[in-house]
C-alpha positions in Angstrom: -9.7 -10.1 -22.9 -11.3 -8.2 -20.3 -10.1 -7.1 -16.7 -11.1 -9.0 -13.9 -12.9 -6.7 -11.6 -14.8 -5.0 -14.7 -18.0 -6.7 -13.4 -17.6 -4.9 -9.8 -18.5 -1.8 -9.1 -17.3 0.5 -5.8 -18.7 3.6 -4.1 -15.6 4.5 -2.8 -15.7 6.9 0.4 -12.2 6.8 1.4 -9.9 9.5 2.1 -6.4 10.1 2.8 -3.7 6.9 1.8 -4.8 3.6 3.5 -8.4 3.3 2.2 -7.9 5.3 -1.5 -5.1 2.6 -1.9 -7.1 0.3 -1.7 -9.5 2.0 -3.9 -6.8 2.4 -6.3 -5.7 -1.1 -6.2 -9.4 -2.3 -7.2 -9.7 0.6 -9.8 -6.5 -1.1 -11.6 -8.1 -4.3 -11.9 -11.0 -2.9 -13.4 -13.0 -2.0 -10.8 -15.7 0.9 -11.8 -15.1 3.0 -8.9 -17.2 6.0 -7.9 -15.7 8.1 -5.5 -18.1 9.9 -3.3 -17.2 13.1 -1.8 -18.4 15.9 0.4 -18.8 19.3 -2.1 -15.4 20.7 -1.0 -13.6 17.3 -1.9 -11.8 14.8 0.2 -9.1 16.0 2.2 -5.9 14.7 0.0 -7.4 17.1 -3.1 -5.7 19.7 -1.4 -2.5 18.3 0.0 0.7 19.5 -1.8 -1.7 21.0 -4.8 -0.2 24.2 -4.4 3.6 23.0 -4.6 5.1 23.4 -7.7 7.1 20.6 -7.6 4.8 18.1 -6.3 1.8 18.7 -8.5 0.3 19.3 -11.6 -2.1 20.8 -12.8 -3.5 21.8 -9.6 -3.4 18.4 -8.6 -0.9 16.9 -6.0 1.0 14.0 -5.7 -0.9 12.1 -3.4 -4.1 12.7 -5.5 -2.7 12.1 -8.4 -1.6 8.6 -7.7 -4.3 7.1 -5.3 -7.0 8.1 -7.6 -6.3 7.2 -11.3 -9.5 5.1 -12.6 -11.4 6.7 -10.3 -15.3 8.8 -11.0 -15.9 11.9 -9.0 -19.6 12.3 -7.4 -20.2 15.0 -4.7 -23.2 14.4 -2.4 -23.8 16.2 0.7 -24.2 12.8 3.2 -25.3 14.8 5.9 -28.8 15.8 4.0 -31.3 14.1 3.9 -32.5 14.0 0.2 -28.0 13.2 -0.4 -28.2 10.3 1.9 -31.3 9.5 -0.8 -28.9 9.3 -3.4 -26.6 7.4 -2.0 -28.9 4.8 -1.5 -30.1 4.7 -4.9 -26.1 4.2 -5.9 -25.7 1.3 -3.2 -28.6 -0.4 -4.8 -26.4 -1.1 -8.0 -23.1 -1.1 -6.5 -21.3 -4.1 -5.3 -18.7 -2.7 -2.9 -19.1 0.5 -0.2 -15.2 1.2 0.6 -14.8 3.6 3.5 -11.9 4.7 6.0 -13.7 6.8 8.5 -13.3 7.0 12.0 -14.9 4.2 13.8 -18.2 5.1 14.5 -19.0 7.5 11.8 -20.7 5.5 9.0 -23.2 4.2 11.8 -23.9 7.7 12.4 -24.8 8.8 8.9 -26.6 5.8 8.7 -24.0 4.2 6.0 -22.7 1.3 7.8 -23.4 -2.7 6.7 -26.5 -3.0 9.1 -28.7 0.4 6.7 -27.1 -0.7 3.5 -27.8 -4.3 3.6 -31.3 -3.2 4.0 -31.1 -1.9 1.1 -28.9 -3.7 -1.2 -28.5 -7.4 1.0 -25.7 -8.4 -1.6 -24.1 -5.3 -0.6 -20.3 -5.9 0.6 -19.2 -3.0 3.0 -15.1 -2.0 4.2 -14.2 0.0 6.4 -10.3 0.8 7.3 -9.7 1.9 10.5 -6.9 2.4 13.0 -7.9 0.0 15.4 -10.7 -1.9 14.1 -14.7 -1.5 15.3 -14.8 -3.1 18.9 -12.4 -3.5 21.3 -11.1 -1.3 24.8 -9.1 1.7 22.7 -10.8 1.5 19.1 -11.7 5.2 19.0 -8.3 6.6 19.3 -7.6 8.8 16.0 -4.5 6.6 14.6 -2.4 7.0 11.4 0.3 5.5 10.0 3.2 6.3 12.2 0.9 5.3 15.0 0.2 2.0 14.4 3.5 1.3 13.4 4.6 2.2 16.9 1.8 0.4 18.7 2.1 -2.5 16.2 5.4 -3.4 17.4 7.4 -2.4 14.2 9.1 0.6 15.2 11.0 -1.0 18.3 13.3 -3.5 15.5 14.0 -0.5 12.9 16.9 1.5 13.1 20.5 1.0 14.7 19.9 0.6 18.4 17.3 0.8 21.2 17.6 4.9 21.6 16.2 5.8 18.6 13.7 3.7 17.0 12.5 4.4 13.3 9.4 4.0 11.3 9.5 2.6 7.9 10.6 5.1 5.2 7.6 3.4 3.3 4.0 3.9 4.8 3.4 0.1 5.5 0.9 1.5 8.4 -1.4 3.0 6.0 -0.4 0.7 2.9 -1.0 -2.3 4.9 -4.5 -1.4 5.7 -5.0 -0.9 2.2 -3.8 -3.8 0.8 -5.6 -6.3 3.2 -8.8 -4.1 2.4 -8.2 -5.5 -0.8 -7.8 -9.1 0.4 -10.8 -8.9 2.1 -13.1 -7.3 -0.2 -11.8 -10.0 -3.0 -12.7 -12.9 -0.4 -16.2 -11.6 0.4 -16.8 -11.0 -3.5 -15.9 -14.9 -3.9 -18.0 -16.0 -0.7 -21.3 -13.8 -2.3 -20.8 -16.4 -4.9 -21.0 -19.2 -3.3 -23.6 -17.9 -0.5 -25.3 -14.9 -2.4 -24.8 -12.6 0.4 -22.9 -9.6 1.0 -21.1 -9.2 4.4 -19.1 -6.3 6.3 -15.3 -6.1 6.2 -13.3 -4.5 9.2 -10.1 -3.9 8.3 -7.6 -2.8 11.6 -4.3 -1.1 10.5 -2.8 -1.8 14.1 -3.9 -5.8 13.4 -2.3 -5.5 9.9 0.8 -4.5 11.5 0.6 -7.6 14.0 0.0 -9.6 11.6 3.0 -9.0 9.7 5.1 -9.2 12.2 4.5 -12.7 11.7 7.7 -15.0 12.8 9.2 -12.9 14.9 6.5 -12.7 17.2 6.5 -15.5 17.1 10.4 -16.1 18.2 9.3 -13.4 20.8 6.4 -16.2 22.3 8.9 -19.2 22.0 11.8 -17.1 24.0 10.1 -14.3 25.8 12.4 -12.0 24.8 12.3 -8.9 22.6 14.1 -8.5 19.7 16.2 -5.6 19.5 17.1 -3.5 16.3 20.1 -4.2 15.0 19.7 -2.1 11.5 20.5 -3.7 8.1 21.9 -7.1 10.0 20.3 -10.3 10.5 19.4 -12.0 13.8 20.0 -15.6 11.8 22.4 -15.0 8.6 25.5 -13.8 9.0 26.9 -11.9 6.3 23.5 -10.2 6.1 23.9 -6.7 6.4 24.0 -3.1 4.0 28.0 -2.6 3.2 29.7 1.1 2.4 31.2 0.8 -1.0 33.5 3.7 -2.8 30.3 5.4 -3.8 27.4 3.7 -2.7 26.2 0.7 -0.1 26.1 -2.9 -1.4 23.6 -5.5 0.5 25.1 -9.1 0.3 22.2 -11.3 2.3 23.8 -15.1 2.7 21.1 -17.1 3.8 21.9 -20.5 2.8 25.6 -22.5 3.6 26.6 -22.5 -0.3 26.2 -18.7 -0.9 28.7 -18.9 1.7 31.2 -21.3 -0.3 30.7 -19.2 -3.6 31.4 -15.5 -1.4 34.8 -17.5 0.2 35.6 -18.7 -3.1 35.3 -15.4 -5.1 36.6 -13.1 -3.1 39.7 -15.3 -2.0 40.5 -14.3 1.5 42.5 -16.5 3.7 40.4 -15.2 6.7 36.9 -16.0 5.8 38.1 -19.9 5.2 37.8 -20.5 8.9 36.2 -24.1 8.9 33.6 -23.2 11.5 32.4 -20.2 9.0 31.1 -23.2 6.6 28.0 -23.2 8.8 25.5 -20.3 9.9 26.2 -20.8 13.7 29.9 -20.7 13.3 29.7 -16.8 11.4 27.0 -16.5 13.3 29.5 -16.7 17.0 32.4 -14.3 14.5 29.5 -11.8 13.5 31.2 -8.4 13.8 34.8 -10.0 12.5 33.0 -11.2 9.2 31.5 -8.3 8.9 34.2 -6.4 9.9 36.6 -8.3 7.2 34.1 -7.8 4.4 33.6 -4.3 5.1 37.2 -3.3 4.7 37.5 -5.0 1.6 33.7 -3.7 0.1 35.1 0.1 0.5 37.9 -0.5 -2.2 35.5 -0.2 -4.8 32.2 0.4 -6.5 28.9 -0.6 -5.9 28.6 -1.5 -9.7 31.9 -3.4 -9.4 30.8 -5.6 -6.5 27.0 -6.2 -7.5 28.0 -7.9 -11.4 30.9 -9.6 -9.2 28.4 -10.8 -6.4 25.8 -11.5 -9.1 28.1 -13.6 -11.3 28.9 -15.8 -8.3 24.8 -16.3 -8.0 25.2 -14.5 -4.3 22.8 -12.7 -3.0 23.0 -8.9 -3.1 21.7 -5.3 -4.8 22.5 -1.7 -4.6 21.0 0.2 -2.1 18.8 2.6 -4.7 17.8 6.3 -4.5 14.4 6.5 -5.8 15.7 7.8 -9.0 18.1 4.7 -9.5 15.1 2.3 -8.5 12.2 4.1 -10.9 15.1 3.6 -13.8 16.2 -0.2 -13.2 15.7 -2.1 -16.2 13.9 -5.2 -14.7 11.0 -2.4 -13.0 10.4 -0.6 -16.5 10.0 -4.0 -18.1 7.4 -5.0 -15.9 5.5 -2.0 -16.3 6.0 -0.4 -13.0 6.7 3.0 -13.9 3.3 4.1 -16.2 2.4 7.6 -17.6 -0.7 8.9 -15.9 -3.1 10.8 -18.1 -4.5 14.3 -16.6 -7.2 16.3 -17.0 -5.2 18.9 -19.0 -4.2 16.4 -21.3 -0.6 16.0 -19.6 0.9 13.0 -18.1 2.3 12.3 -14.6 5.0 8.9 -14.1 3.7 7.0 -11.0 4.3 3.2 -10.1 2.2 0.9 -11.7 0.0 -2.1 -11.3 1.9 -4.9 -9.6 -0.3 -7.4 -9.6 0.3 -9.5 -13.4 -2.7 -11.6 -14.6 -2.3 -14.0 -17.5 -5.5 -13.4 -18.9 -6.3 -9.9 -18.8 -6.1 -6.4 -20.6 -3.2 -4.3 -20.7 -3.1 -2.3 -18.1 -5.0 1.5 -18.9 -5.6 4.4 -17.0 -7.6 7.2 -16.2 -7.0 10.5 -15.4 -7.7 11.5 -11.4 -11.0 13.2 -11.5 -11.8 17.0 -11.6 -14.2 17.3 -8.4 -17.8 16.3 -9.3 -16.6 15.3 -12.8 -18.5 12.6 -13.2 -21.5 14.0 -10.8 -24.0 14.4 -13.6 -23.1 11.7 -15.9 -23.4 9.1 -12.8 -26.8 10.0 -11.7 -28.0 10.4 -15.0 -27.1 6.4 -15.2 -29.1 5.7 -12.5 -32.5 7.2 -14.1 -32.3 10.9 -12.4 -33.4 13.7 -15.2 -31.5 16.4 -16.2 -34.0 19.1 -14.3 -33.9 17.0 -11.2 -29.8 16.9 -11.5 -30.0 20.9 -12.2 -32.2 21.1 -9.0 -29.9 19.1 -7.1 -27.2 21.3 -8.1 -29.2 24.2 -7.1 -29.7 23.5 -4.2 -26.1 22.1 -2.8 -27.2 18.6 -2.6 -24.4 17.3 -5.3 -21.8 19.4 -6.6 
């Protein structure tokens, strides 16, 4: 068995979250990925290192996890004999993976128009905030950003006053996952064509995009949606309910998760004929809600979810990070994976989602030590040890 990227190979330029997930992503499937950096390291080397609850080994969190699988080469781009060397690794690389600032891989002369003259099955991403062309693609953007341009932020949270981002990044994840998308479909086009081809990636149009049928509903009606927290604009009961101890989310979608809720929790009130279909507890909204949660309060959220779950309904706790990293059916998939380090320590992060059939087991490597693999890199690509020593020397690679 082998793992399905094994055959690719990425200079990975990325810094940050959006692009080193994606980075990370390929890396899991067996992506070789060589992560160029300037000599002091990319930016995220440094964030949260010095906390001691967020890092180890001099390594934090956010470095830890984007950058498992991942080689370390530091080139001074800005120099002319660096620049050199980066085009001797784009000549036996598949993939250039960057999330600059619009603009800046034109500038140093690493964008899809230089590379392809050099490597013409060369397949180049970049992830930006607001793509390459357009009126306002130069603004600096990050993930709260787009998720407020994007549309996103006006139907999170309880009402109109105080909209909310998504606890999760999905501004910066986003971008990175449909990096991944993209780079996979131009990899499969190069085999049919035999031609690279560049790959813009727009975190605000990622966010559009999933926005999906509710813009949608907004172009059929004209109107904006309004948040309305853990409810439902279509399914009534659909909502997050206070338990004794906890919150329990009951999501009835279809007509018979209806009958079985009626049937098992045996309340004279919910057997209204006109709640049999969604617009009739749709019309009674807040009095559904308001019956279920009086009765949800009276106990646990243990009690209700093997309750709920016997009668095939819809629900789940609403987990703390430490509940969710623990749940039986995650650790069975695999989802929770001990990171080597370069001390010879281990760090629990999430693991691969994505299952394959036929495919290794999923492995890791630890996060590089800057430059770690500086040396043994160029040495692949024909460089002798006294030009790598002069190289050194003279601050060209570190």
């Amino acid at each position: 068995m082998t793992k399905p990227l094994e055959d690719v190979r990425i200079i990975d330029l990325t810094h940050m979250l959006s692009g080193p997930y994606a980075g990370m992503l390929l890396a899991d499937l067996g992506a070789e990925s060589i992560k160029v950096e300037p000599l002091k390291g990319e930016g995220t080397r440094s964030l949260l290192a010095g906390n001691p609850k967020f890092s180890h080994g001099g390594q934090g969190a956010y470095f830890i996890t984007l950058n498992r699988n991942k080689k370390s080469v530091c080139i001074d781009l800005k120099s002319e004999d660096g620049l050199a060397i980066f085009y001797d690794l784009v000549r036996d690389a598949d993939v250039v993976l960057d999330n600059f600032s619009a603009g800046v891989p034109t500038k140093l002369k690493i964008d899809h128009e230089h590379l392809s003259e050099i490597n013409p099955q060369i397949i180049t991403c970049s992830v930006t905030g607001f793509g390459e062309d357009g009126p306002n693609y130069q603004r600096p953007a990050f993930d709260q950003v787009v998720q407020g341009i994007g549309g996103g932020m006006s139907i999170t949270g309880h009402d109109a006053e105080h909209p909310a981002r998504a606890g999760i990044p999905i501004g910066d994840l986003g971008g990175g996952m449909f990096a991944v998308m993209g780079i996979l479909s131009a990899l499969h086009s190069r085999t049919t064509h035999g031609y690279g081809q560049h790959v813009d990636i727009s975190m605000l149009d990622c966010q559009v995009s999933m926005l999906n049928y509710m813009a949608t509903m907004y172009f059929l009606s004209g109107e904006n949606p309004s948040p309305i927290g853990n409810s439902h604009f279509v399914h009534v009961p659909y909502d997050a309910f206070r338990t004794s101890d906890g919150f329990v989310i009951i999501a009835v979608i279809f007509d018979s998760f209806w009958d079985n809720l009626v049937e098992l929790l045996d309340i004279d009130e919910l057997r209204d004929p006109e709640y049999r279909t969604q617009p009739g507890r749709f019309a009674d909204k807040h009095r559904i809600n308001g019956i279920l949660t009086e009765l949800l309060r009276t106990e646990s959220t243990a009690h209700w979810v093997e309750l709920l779950s016997g009668a095939r309904i819809p629900c789940a706790p609403v987990n703390r990070l430490s509940d969710a990293l623990n749940d039986p059916q995650v650790l069975f998939r695999n989802m929770v994976v001990d990171i080597p380090q370069p001390d010879g320590g281990t760090v629990r992060a999430p693991g691969n989602p994505i299952k394959l059939s036929i495919d290794e087991p999923d492995s890791y490597t630890p996060p590089p030590l800057l430059g770690q693999h500086t040396s043994e890199v160029l040495e692949k690509l024909g460089y002798s040890a006294d030009r790598i020593r002069s190289l050194l020397d003279k601050g060209i690679v570190g």
